[in-house]
C-alpha positions as CSV (number, residue, x, y, z in Angstrom):
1,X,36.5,94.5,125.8
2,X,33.7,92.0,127.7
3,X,31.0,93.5,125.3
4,X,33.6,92.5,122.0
5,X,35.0,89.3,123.6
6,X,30.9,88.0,124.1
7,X,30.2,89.2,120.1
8,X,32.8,87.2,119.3
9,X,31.2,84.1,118.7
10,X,28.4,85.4,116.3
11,X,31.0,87.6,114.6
12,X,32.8,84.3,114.2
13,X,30.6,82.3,112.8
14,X,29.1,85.1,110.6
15,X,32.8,85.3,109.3
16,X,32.8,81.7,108.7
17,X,29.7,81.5,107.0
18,X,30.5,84.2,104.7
19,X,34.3,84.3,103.8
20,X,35.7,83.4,100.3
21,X,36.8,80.0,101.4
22,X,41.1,79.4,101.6
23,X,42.3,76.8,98.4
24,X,42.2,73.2,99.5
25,X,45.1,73.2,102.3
26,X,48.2,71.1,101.4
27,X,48.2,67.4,103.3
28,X,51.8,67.8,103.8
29,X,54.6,70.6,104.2
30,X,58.0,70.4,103.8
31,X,60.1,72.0,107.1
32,X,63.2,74.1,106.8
33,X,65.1,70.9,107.8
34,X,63.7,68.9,104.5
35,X,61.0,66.9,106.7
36,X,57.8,66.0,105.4
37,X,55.2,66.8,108.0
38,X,51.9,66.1,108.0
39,X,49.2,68.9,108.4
40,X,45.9,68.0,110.6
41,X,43.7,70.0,107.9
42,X,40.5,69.5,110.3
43,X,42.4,73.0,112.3
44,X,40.8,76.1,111.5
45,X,40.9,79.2,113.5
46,X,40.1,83.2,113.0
47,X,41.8,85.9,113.5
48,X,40.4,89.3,113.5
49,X,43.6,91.5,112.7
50,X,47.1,90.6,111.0
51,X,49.9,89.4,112.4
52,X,53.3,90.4,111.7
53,X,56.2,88.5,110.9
54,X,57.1,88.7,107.5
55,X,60.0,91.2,105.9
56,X,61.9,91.0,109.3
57,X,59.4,92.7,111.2
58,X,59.9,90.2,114.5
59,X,63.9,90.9,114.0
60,X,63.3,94.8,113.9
61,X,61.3,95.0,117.8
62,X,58.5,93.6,119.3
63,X,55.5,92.9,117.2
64,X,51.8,91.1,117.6
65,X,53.2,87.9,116.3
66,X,55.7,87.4,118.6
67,X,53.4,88.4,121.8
68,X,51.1,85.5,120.8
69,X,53.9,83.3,119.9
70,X,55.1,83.8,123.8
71,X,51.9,84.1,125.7
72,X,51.1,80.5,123.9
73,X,54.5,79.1,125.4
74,X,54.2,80.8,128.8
75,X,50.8,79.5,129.0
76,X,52.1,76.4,128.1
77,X,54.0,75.9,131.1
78,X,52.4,77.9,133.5
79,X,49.2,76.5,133.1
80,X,50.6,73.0,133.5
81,X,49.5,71.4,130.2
82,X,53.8,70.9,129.6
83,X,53.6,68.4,132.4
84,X,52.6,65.3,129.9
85,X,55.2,66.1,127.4
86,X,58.7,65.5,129.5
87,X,61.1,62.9,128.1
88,X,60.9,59.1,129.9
89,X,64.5,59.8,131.4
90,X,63.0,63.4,133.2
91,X,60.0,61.7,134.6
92,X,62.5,58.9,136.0
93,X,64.4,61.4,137.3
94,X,61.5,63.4,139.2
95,X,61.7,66.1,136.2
96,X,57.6,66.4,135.7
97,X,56.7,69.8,136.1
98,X,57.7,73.5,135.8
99,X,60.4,74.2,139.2
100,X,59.5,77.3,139.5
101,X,56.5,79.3,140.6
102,X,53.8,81.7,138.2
103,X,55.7,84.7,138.8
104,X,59.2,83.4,137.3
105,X,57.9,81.9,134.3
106,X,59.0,83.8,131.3
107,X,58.8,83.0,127.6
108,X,61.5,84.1,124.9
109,X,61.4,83.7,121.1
110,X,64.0,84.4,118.6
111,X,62.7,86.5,116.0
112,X,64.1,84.9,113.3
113,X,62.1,81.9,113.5
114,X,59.0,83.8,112.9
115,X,58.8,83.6,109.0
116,X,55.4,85.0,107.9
117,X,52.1,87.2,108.2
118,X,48.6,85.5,109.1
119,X,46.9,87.5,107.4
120,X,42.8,88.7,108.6
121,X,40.4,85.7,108.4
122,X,40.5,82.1,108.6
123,X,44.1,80.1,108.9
124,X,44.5,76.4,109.3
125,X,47.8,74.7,109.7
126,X,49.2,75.0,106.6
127,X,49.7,79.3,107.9
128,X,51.4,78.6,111.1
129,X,53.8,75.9,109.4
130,X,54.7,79.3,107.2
131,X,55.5,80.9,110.5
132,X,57.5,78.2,111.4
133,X,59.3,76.5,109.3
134,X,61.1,74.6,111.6
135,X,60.9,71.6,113.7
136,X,61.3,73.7,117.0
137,X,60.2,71.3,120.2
138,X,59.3,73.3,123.6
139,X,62.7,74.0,125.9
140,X,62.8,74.7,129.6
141,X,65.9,76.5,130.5
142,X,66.3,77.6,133.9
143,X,68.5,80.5,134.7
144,X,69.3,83.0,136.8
145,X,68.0,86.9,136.8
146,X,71.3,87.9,135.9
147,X,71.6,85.2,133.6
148,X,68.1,86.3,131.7
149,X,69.8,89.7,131.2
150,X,72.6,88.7,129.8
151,X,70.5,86.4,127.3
152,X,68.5,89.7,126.3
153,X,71.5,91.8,125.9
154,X,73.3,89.3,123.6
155,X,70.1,88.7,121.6
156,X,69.7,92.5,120.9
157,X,73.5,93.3,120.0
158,X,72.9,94.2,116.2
159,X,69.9,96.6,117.2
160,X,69.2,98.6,115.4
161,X,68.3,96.8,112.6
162,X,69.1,97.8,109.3
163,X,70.6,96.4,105.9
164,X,74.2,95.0,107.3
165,X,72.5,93.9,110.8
166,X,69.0,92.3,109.3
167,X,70.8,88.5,109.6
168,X,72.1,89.4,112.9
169,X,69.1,90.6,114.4
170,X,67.2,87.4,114.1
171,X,68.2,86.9,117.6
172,X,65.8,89.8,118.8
173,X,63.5,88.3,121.7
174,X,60.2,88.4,121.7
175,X,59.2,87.7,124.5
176,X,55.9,87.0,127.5
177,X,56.0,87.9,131.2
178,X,58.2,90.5,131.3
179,X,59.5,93.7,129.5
180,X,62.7,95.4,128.8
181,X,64.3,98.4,127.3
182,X,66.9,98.1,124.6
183,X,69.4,101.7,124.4
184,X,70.9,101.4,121.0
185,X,72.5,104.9,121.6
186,X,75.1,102.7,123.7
187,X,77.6,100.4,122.1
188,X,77.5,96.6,123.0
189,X,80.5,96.1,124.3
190,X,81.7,92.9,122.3
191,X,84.0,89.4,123.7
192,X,84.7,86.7,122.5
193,X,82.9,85.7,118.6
194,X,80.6,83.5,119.0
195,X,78.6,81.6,116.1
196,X,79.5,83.2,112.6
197,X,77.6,87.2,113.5
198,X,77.5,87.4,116.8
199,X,80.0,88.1,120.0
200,X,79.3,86.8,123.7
201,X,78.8,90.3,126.2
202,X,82.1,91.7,127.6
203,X,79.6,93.6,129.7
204,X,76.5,94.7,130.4
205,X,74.8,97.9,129.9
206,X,72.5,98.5,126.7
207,X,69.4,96.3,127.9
208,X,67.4,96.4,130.8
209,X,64.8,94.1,132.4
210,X,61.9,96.9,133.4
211,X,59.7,94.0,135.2
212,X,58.9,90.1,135.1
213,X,55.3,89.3,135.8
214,X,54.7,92.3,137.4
215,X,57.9,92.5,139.7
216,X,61.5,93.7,139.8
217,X,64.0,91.4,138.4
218,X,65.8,89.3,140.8
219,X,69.1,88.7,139.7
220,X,70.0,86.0,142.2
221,X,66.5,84.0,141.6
222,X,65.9,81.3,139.0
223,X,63.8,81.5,136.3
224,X,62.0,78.6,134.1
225,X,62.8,80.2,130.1
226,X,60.3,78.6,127.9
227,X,62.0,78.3,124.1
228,X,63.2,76.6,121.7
229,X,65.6,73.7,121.9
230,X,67.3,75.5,119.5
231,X,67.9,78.0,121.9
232,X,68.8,75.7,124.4
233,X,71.7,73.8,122.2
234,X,73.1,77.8,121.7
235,X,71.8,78.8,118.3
236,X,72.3,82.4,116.8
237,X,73.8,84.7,120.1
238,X,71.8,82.1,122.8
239,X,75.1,81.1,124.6
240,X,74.0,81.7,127.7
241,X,71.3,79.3,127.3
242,X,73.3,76.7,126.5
243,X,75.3,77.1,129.4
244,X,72.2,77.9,131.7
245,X,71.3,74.5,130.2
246,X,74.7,72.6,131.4
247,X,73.9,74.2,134.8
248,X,71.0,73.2,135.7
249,X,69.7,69.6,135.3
250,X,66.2,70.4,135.0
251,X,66.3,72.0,132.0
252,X,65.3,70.4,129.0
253,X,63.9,69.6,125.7
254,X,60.3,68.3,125.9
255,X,58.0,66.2,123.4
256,X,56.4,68.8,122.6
257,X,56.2,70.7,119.2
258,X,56.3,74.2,119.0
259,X,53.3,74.5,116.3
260,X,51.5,72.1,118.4
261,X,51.4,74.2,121.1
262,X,50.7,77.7,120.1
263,X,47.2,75.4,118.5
264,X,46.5,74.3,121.8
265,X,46.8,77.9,123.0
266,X,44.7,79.4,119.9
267,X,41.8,76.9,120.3
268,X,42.0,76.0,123.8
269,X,42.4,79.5,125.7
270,X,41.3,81.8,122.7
271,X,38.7,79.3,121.6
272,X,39.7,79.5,118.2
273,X,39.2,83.4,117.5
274,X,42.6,85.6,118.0
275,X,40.6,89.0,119.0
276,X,41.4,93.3,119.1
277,X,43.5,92.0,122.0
278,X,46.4,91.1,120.0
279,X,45.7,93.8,117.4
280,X,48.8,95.7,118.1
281,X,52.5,95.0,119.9
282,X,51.7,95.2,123.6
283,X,54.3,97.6,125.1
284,X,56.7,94.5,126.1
285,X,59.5,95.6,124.6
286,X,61.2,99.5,123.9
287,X,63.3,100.0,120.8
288,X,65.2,103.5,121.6
């Protein structure tokens, strides 16, 4: 991988110099939500493979997409770059960084709110506004072990996907720093509705947690969940994040936005070339 990863620049530019150039990117796009954004057309980046989120393929299990998605938000926060983006009232309140350390930093993406493919080559910003077509900011919900699990096995209820589950499995996790194991052979066991397809979990028992940065979950330990603040105000089957959110004061909705940062990540950490190591779905997650 070092002898590809040092390539990369000539391969880059060779790439650049000799592609069949995008049409003019558009100066504005219009979110899911009816905003008008504008696009920072100066942002180009390459990737050498596809990456897969169109036709459901984030709701169905884990998929290149939605590792980069969540390694861009872990990064985000573990690295410290979120510290500049709290909220006036959180840095009045002492609120400026991630609570947590490295280990028990964990990323988790709905797979609904990855809409499209980036197809091989060069993309700009006009692409990862097709992605997302929302105005997603960067949450910080901190909750428990037992409290992630829960989250996971509520997001994966209507696994496995298929033509009557396909709107109920947007909220699938993707997910960074840690993998788990979906059993689809047993039955979620469903309470109380919640939202208009899914249930809250009467129990657990379909999903487990196989590792989180390398180490056993700890149920009673806290965790800093980097998301959405959709998440975190309970959209789709995310109850539990909503009342992770009640619990804990430190959680939050930052300045950030979501496209912003997964640019920062591409051009900052990748410098601007998305490599083999992203070529395929990284094992995170097991589908069985």
């Amino acid at each position: 991988m070092k002898t590809v990863k040092n390539a990369l620049p000539l391969m880059l530019a060779l790439c650049l110099l000799f592609s069949v150039p995008f049409s003019a990117s558009a100066a504005t796009f219009t979110d899911a939500h009816g905003n008008v954004v504008e696009l920072d057309e100066s942002l180009e980046a390459y990737t050498f493979v596809s990456l897969l989120g169109a036709e459901d393929a984030a709701r169905r299990g884990e998929t290149n997409l939605g590792d980069l998605w969540t390694d861009a938000l872990r990064w985000f926060a573990a690295s410290g770059a979120i510290n500049e983006y709290f909220e006036e009232d959180d840095v009045a309140a002492g609120n400026t960084e991630i609570a947590v350390d490295s280990g028990h930093i964990v990323a988790l993406w709905n797979g609904g709110n990855l809409r499209a493919n980036v197809p091989e080559g060069k993309f700009g910003a006009e692409q990862l506004a097709q992605v997302l077509p929302y105005p997603n900011k960067v949450a910080v919900v901190y909750m428990t072990g037992a409290q992630l699990l829960e989250a996971l096995e509520a997001a994966s209820q209507a696994l496995p996907y298929g033509e009557e589950t396909a709107d109920a499995c947007a909220s699938f996790m993707q997910v960074s720093g840690l993998k788990y194991t979906v059993n689809t052979a047993v039955s979620y066991d469903r309470g109380e509705p919640y939202n208009d397809k899914w249930f809250r979990a009467a129990s657990l028992g379909r999903v487990s947690i196989d590792e989180v940065n390398g180490a056993p979950l700890e149920p009673e330990a806290l965790y800093a969940v980097i998301t959405s603040n959709a998440n975190l105000n309970g959209m789709d089957s995310s109850y539990i994040f909503k009342e992770a959110a009640e619990e804990n004061e430190k959680s939050t909705v930052t300045t950030a936005v979501v496209r912003d940062v997964i640019w920062q990540y591409i051009s900052g950490e990748l410098d601007g070339v998305i490599d083999e190591t992203y070529a395929q779905a990284q094992g995170r997650i097991t589908v069985r």
